[in-house]
VEXFI-904954 format. One record per residue (C-alpha): x, y, z; residue number from 1; residue in one letter. Coordinates in pm, whole numbers, plus 32768, in hexadecimal, padded with zeros to 4 digits. Each point is the difference from the previous one (the first is absolute). Example, Ala and Ser with C-alpha at 12.3 -4.5 7.8 and 13.67 -1.06 7.14 Angstrom:
REM residues 2
{x=84CE; y=7E3E; z=830C; vokol=1; pase=a}
{x=8089; y=8158; z=7FBE; vokol=2; pase=s}
REM end
This chain:
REM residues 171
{x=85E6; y=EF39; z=E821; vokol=1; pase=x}
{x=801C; y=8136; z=7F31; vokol=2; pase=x}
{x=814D; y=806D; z=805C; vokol=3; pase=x}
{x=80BC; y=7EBA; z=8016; vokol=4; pase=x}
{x=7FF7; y=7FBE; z=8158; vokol=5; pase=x}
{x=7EE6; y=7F11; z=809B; vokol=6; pase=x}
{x=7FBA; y=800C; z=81A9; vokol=7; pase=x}
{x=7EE8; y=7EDD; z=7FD1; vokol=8; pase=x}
{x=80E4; y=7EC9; z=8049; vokol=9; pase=x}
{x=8067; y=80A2; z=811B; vokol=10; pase=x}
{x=7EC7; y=8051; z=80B0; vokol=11; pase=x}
{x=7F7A; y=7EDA; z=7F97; vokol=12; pase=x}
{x=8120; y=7F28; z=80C7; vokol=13; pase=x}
{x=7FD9; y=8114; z=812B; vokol=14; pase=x}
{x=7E83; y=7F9E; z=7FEB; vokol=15; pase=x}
{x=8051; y=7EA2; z=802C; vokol=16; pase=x}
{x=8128; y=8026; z=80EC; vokol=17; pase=x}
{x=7F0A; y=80DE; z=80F9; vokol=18; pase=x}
{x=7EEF; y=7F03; z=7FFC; vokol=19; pase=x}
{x=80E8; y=7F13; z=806D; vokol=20; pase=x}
{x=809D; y=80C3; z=80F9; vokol=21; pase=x}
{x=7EB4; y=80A6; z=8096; vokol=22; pase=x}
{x=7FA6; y=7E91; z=7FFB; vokol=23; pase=x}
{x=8119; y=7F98; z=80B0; vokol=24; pase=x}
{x=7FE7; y=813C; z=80F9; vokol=25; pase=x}
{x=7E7C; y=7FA3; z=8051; vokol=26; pase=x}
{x=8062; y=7E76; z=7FFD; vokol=27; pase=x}
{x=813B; y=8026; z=811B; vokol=28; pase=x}
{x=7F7F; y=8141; z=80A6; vokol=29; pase=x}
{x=7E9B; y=7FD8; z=804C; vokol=30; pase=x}
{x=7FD8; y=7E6E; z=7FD8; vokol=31; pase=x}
{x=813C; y=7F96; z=80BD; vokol=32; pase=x}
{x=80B6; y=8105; z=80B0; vokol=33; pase=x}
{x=7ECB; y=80B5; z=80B1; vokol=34; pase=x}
{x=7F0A; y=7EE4; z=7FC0; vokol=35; pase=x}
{x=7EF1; y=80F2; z=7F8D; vokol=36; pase=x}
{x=7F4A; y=7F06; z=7F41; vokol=37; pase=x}
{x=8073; y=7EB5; z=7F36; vokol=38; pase=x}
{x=7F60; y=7FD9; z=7EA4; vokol=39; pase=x}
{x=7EAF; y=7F6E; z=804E; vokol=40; pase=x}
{x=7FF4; y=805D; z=8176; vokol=41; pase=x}
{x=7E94; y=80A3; z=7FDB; vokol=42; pase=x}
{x=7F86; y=7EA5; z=7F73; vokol=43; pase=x}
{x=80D8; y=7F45; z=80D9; vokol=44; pase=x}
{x=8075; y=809A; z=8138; vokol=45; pase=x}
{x=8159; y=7F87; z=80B2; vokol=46; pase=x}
{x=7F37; y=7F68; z=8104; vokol=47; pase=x}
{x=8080; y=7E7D; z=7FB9; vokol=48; pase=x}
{x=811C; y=7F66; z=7F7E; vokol=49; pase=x}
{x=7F3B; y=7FAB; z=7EEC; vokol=50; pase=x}
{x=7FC1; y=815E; z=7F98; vokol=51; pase=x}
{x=8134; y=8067; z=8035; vokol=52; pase=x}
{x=805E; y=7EE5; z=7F13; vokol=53; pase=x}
{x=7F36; y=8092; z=7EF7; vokol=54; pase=x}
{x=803E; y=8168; z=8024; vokol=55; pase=x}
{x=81B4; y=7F9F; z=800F; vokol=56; pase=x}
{x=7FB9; y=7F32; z=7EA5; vokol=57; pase=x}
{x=7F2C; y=8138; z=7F4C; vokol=58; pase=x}
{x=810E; y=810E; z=8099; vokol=59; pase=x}
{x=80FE; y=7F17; z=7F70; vokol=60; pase=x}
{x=7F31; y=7FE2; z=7E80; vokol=61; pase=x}
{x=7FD7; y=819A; z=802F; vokol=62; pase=x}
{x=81A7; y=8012; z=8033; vokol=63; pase=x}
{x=800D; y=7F1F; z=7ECF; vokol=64; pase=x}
{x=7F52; y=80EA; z=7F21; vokol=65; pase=x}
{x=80C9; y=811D; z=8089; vokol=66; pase=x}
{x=813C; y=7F5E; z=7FC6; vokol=67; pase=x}
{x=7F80; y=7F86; z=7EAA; vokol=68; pase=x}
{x=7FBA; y=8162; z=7FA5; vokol=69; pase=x}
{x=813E; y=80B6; z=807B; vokol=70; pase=x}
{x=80B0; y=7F05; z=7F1F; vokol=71; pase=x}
{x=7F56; y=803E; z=7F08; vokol=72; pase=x}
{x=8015; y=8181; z=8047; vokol=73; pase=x}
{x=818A; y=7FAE; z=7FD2; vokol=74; pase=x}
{x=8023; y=7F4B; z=7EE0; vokol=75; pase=x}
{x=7F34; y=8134; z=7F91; vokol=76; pase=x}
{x=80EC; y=80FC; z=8078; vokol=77; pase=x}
{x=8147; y=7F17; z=7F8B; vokol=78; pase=x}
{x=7F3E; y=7FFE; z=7E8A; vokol=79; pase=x}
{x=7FE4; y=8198; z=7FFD; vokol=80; pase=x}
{x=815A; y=8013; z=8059; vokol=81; pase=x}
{x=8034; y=7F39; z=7E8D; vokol=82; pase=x}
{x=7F79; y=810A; z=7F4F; vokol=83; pase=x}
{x=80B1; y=8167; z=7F95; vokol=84; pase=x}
{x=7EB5; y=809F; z=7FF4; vokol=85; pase=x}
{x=7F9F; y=7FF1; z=8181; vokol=86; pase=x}
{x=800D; y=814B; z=80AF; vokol=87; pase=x}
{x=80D1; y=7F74; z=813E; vokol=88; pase=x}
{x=7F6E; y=8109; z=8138; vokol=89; pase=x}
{x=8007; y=7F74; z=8175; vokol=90; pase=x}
{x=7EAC; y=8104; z=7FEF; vokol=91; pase=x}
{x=7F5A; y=7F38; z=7EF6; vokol=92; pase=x}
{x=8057; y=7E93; z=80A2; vokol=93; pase=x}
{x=7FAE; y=808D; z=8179; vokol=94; pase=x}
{x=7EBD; y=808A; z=7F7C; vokol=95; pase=x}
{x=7FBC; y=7ED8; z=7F25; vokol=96; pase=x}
{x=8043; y=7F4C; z=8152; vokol=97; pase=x}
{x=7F1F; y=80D7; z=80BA; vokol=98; pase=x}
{x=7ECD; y=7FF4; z=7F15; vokol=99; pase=x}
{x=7FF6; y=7E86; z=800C; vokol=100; pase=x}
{x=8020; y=7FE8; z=815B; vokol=101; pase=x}
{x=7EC3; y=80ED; z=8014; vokol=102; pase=x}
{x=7F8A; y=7F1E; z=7EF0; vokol=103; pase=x}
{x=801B; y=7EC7; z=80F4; vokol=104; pase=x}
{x=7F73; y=80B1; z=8135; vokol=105; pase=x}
{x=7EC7; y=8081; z=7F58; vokol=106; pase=x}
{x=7F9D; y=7EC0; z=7F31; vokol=107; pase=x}
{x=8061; y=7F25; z=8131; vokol=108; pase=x}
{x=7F3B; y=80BF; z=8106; vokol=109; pase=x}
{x=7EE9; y=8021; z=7F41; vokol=110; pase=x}
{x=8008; y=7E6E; z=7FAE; vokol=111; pase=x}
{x=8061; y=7FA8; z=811D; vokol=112; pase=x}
{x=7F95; y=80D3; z=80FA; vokol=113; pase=x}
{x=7EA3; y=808D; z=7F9E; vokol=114; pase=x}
{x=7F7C; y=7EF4; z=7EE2; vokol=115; pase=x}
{x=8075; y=7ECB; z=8080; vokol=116; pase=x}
{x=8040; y=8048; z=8164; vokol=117; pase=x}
{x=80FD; y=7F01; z=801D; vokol=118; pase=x}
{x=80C1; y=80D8; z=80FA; vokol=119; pase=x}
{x=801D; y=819A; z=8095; vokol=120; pase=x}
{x=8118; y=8096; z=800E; vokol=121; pase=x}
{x=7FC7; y=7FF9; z=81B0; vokol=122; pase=x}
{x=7F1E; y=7ED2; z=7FC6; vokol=123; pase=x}
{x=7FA6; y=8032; z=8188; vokol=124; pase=x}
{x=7F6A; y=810F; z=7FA3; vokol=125; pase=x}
{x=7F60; y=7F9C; z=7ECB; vokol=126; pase=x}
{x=7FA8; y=80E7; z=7F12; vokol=127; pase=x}
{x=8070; y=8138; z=8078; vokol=128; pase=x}
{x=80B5; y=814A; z=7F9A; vokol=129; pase=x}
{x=8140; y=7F43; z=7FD0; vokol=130; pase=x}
{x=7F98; y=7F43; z=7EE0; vokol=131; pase=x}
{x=7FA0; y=8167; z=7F6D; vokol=132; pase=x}
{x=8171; y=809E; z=8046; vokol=133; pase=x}
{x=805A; y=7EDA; z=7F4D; vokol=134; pase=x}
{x=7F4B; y=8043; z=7EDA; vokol=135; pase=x}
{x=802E; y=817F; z=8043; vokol=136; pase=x}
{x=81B5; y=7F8A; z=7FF3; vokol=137; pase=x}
{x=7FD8; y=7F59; z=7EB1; vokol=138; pase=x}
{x=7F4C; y=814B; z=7F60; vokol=139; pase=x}
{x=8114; y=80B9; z=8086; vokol=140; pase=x}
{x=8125; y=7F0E; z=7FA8; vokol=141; pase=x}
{x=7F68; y=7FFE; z=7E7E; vokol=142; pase=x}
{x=7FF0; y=81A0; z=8022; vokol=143; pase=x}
{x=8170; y=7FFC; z=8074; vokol=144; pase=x}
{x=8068; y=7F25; z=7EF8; vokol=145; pase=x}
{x=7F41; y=80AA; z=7EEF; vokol=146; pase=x}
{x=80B7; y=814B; z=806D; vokol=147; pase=x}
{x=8150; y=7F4F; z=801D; vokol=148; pase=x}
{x=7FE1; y=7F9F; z=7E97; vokol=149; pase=x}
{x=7F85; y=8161; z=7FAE; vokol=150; pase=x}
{x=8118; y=809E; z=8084; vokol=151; pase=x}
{x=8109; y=7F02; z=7F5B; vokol=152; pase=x}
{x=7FAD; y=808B; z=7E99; vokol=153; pase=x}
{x=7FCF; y=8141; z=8043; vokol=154; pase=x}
{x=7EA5; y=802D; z=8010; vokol=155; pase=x}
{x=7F3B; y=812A; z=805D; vokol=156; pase=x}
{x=7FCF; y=8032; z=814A; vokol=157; pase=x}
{x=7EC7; y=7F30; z=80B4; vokol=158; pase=x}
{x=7FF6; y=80FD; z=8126; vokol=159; pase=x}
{x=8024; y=8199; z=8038; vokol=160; pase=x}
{x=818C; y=803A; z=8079; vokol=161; pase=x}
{x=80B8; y=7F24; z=7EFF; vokol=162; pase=x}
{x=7F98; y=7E8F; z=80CC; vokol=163; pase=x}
{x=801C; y=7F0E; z=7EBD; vokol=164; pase=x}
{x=80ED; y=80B0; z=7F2F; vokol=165; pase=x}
{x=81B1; y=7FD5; z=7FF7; vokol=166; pase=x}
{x=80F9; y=80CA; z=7F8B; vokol=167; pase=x}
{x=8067; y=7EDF; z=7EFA; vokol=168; pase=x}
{x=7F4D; y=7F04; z=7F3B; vokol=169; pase=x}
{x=8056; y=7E95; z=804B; vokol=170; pase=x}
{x=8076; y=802A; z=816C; vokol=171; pase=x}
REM end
């Protein structure tokens, strides 16, 4: 960067760290917790062991990845904190964090959800307004973290009143 100081390796380890964790949210929250939907439950509906079988094996494959990419989302964060030319801001890391969780809710319900249509978000309900709010949550995740990172570095302000703008560079 121009004036000596470089944000990127940290929003690029936030990026990774909130796919992983949005990942991880979706994974425990909707697949096991409420038992929305499992991976493939639009193709293969809990309705016999076997499926079940199936859908348990492809939720476990999806909690790989998401564990594969928070680690690597770490090693990212543990390399940036090598380097004396990394802006360190909780702003630019949460934001960083929040655009790739967007990231992973918008590419995933679109994949998932509305090309594939390996599963809904309610799968009883199919395709429905939830699996929009879910794409609606990862435009607005990747808006918040955009702003977050804005604000950080002192950045003009995206909004009327100030919203995206602090007092001090860097916090």
């Amino acid at each position: 960067m121009a004036d000596g100081h470089d944000q990127r390796p940290l929003i690029a380890a936030g990026n990774l760290l909130g796919v992983g964790m949005g990942g991880f949210l979706d994974g425990i929250l909707f697949h096991q917790v409420l038992q929305l939907h499992g991976m493939l439950t639009a193709r293969r509906p809990k309705d016999s062991l076997v499926n079940m079988q199936i859908n348990m094996f492809w939720d476990g494959m999806f909690h790989v990845f998401t564990w594969v990419v928070t680690a690597l989302g770490i090693y990212l964060l543990w390399r940036a904190a090598q380097r004396r030319d990394v802006v360190w801001s909780g702003r630019t890391l949460v934001g960083g964090m929040s655009l790739g969780w967007g990231m992973f809710n918008l590419v995933e319900g679109v994949i998932d959800h509305h090309v594939l249509h390996v599963h809904h978000v309610y799968e009883r309900a199919g395709e429905s307004i939830w699996d929009y709010a879910f794409l609606g949550s990862g435009v607005g995740l990747m808006l918040l973290g955009w702003a977050l990172i804005r604000a950080a570095h002192g950045a003009a302000p995206l909004l009327p009143g100030g919203f995206g703008r602090t007092a001090r560079p860097g916090r």
